[in-house]
N, C-alpha and C positions, 0 to 999 in steps of 0.2 A: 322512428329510431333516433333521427335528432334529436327529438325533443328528450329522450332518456339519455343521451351523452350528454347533454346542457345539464341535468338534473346530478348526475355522475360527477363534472364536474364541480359542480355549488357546494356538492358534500365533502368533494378531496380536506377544505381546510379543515373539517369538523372530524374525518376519520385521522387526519396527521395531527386533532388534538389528542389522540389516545396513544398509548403508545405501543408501536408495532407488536411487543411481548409483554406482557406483564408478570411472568414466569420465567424460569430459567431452569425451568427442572430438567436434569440430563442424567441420562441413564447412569446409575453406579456414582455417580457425584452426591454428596450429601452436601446440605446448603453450608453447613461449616466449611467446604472446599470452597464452594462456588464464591463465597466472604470474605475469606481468606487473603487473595489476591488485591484486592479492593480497600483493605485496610493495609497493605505492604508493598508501595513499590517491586520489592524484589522477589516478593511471592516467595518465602521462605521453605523448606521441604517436610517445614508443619503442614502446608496444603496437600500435600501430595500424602499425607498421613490418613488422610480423611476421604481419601477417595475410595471407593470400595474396588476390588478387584477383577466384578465384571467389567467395569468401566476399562480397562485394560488387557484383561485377558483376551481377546480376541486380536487385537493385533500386538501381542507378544508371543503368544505361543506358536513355539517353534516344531509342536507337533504334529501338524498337519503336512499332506505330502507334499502339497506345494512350496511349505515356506521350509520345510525336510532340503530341499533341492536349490532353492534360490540363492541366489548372492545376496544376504542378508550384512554385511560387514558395514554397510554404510548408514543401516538403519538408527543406529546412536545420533552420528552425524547429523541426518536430518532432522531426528526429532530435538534435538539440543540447538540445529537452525530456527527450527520453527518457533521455540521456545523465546531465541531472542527475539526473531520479530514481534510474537505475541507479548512480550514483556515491555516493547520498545510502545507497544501502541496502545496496551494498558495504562502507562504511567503515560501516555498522552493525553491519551482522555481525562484520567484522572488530574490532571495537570490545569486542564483547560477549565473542568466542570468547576474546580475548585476558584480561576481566576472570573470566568463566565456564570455569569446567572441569568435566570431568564429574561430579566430587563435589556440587561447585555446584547440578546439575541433581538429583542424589539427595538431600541436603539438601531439596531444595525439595519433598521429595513422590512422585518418580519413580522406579519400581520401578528401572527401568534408569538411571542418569543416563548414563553413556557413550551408550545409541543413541540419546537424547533430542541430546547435544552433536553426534552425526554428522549426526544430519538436519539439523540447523541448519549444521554446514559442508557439506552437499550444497546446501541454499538460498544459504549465499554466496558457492560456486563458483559457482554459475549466476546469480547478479547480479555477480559478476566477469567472466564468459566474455561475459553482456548487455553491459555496459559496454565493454570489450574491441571488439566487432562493431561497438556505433553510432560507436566512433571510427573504423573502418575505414570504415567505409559514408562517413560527413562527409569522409573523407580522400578517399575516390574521384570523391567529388564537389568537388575541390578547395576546400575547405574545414578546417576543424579544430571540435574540440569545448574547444579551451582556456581560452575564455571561463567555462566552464563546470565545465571539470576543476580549475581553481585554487580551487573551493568549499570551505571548510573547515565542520565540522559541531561541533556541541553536542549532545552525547548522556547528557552528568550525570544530568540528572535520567531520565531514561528506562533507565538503567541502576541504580537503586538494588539492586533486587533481580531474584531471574530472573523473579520471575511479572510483575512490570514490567516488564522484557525482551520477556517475550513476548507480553502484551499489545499493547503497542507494536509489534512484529512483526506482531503481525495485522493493529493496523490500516496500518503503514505497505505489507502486502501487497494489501490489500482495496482502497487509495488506489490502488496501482500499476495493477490489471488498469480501474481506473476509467479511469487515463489512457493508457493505452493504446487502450482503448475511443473516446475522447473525440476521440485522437489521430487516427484513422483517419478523421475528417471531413474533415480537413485534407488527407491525401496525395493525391498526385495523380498519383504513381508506383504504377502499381497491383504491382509488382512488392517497390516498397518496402512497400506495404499489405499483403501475402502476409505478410513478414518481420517486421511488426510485430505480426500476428496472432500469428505461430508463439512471441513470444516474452508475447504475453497469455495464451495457454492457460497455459504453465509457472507464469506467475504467480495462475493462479488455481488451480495446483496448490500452489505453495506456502501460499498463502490456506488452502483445506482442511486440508493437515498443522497449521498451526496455530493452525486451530480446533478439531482436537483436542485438542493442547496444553493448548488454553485450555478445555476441558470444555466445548464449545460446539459445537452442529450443525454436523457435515463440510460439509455443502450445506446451507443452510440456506431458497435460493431455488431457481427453476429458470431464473432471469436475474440477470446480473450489472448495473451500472449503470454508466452514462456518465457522466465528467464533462468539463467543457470543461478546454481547458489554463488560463486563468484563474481558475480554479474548482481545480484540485489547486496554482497555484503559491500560492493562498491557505493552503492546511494544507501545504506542504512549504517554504515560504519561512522563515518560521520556525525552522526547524530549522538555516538559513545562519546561521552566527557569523561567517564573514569571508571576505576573500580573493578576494570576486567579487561583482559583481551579477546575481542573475538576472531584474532586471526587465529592467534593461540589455539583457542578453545576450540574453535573448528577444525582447525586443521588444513584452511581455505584462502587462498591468498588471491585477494578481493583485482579485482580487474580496473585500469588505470582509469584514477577520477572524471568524470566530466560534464561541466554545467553548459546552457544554453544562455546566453548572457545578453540577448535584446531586451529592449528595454518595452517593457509592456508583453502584453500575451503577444503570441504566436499564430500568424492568420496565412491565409493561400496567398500565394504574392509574395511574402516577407522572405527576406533572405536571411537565414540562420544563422548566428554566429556562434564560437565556442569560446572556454575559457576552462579553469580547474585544474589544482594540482597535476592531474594526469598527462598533461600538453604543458607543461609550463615551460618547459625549454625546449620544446619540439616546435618545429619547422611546419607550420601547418601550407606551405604551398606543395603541392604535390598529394596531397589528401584528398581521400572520397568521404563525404556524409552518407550513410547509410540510415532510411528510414522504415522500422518495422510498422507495421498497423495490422490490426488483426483478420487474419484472415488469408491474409499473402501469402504467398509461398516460399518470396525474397522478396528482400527490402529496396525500394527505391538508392540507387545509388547514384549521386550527383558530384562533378567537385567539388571540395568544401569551398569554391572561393562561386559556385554557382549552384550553391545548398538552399534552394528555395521551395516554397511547399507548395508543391500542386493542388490545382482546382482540386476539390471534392470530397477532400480529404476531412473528416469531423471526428472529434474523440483523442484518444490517446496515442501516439506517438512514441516509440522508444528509437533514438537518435546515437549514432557508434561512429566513428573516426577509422577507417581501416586506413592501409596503404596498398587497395587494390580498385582496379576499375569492375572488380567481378563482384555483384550484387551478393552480401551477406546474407544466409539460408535465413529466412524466417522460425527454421524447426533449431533449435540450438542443439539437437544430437548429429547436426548436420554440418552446423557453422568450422569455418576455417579457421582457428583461433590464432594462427599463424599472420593473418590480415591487421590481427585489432590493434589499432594500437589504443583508443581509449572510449569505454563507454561500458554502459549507456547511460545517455542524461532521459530523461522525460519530459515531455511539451505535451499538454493539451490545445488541440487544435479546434478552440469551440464554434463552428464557424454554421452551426445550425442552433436557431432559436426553438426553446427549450418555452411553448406558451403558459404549462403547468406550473413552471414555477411560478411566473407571474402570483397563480391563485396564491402561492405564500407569501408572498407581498403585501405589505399597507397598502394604499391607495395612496396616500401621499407620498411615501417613500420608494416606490415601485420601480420607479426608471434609475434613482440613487442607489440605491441599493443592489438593483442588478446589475450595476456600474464597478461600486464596489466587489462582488463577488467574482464577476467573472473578467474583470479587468486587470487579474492580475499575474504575476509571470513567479510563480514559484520553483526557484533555481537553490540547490543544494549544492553544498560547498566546502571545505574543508580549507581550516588555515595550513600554511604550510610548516607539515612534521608536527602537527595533535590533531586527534581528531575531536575537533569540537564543529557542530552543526552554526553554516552562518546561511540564513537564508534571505537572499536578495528580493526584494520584494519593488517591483516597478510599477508604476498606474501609467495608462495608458493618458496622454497628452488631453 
């Protein structure tokens, strides 16, 4: 049995030469949809022209007895959330693929850099084809997603180099399957709840590949985590430079800013500090840090001035500011929102080695490289009064 995990492994770098899809065909999308996206930041409601109507009718139609009876009111809502996230992480990808090439990726460290660059255009195919779907779904519902497609992004600083690329990938994938999560409180189409599911799993498959990337446990939980939709428009609004409101357009008034401002990642031992528009003239003495990790049932709560991460702790992290000593609910249909005063930031806490990625590693570059990816402290930020995206990027000493 050894001897076939040894063999397992030797193959990993030669199956991550291929790339994990090489199709994109989705039910009722015709490839002019699926292209659409890919050629247009803003994904124009030319895509949504091209989509066929099976692709949609099943979670619009209001004639079945269950979606007859439901609280359907806010179903717009989320699908014109999801929209912007899908749009925000489209024009990511497409952002990076066009500065990044596959030398780019070998450079930095990776045995392969070509199937390091295809996996990353299999992830923005499929938040291009996402995108693509929630405008057809809005359109069936006579509506549109334009309020929201006219979003233009800031990606400067998050694109400096690739292991900043791809940190920032992670977390903006790890935010995604949150609000999708988050999302699904709200629907009331149990049809369209189906649809949103199927398109949360993907994205906590792209989460895994790169946590690879990032020398970091594939699963690092056995739960992922919910956040509310005013609670992801808080670390995604940010990233808006222009061209739209999305407090506007949702309807959603985003939860007060807050970054995690150590310098270098985040380890057991370390004691947390905060920063971010949201605290800027608040009195942080007399504060709890509230820490979620998946799976909890309530978040570790500590002073903020004794907010240090406990042994054992590996993965993901979502970090809140209350003004209460009473441990914030994990389930956020549960949380006291009356406590918050600002979050949440996001911390990866990579404190388990990840030996697989290694196999994507040069030999010469191996120990640099996983230096660079996983050394670094990706903090999201907003200047004060625009929301333009500044991301702090720190190397460990």
């Amino acid at each position: 049995m050894f001897s076939s995990i040894l063999v397992l492994f030797s193959l990993l770098p030669t199956l991550l030469a291929t790339p994990l899809r090489v199709r994109h065909d989705v039910t009722g999308l015709s490839a002019s949809s699926t292209e659409s996206c890919s050629d247009s930041a803003s994904a124009t409601a030319s895509s949504t022209d091209s989509a066929a109507a099976s692709a949609t009718a099943s979670s619009t139609d209001s004639a079945s007895a269950s979606a007859s009876t439901a609280d359907t009111s806010n179903d717009l809502t989320v699908v014109k959330f999801a929209a912007l996230a899908e749009n925000l992480e489209n024009d990511f990808y497409k952002t990076a693929l066009a500065k990044f090439n596959s030398q780019a990726f070998t450079d930095a460290g990776f045995a392969d850099g070509q199937s390091i660059s295809d996996q990353i255009s299999v992830i923005g195919k499929d938040e291009c084809t996402h995108l693509s779907t929630l405008q057809a779904v809005a359109k069936a519902m006579n509506a549109d997603t334009a309020d929201v497609d006219s979003c233009q992004f800031n990606f400067d600083s998050a694109l400096t180099d690739v292991s900043t690329f791809l940190a920032t990938a992670r977390t903006l994938e790890f935010v995604g399957v949150s609000a999708y999560l988050g999302g699904t409180t709200l629907i009331g189409d149990k049809s369209l709840l189906v649809n949103a599911a199927q398109i949360a799993t993907v994205e906590a498959r792209h989460n895994t590949v790169l946590n690879l990337f990032n020398s970091a446990s594939s699963v690092a939980n056995p739960f992922d985590i919910a956040l509310s939709p005013q609670q992801v428009l808080s670390l995604a609004a940010p990233f808006v430079s222009g061209g739209c409101d999305p407090v506007a357009a949702l309807g959603l008034t985003p939860t007060p800013q807050l970054t995690v401002t150590n310098n270098g990642t985040v380890s057991p031992g370390d004691l947390v500090t905060f920063g971010g528009d949201g605290i800027k003239d608040v009195d942080q003495s007399g504060l709890f840090c509230n820490m979620i990790v998946g799976g909890s049932t309530e978040a570790i709560n500590l002073a903020v001035g004794d907010c240090k991460v406990p042994d054992g702790l590996d993965g993901a992290v979502y970090l809140f500011l209350t003004n209460s000593s009473t441990p914030l609910s994990s389930n956020i249909l549960n949380q006291d929102a009356s406590t918050l005063v600002a979050g949440p930031a996001l911390a990866f806490i990579d404190s388990v080695e990840n030996k697989l990625s290694k196999l994507l590693l040069s030999s010469s570059n191996n120990a640099s490289a996983a230096s660079a990816s996983s050394g670094k402290n990706v903090s999201l930020s907003t200047t004060s009064g625009k929301q333009v995206i500044t991301i702090t990027v720190e190397e460990d000493e």
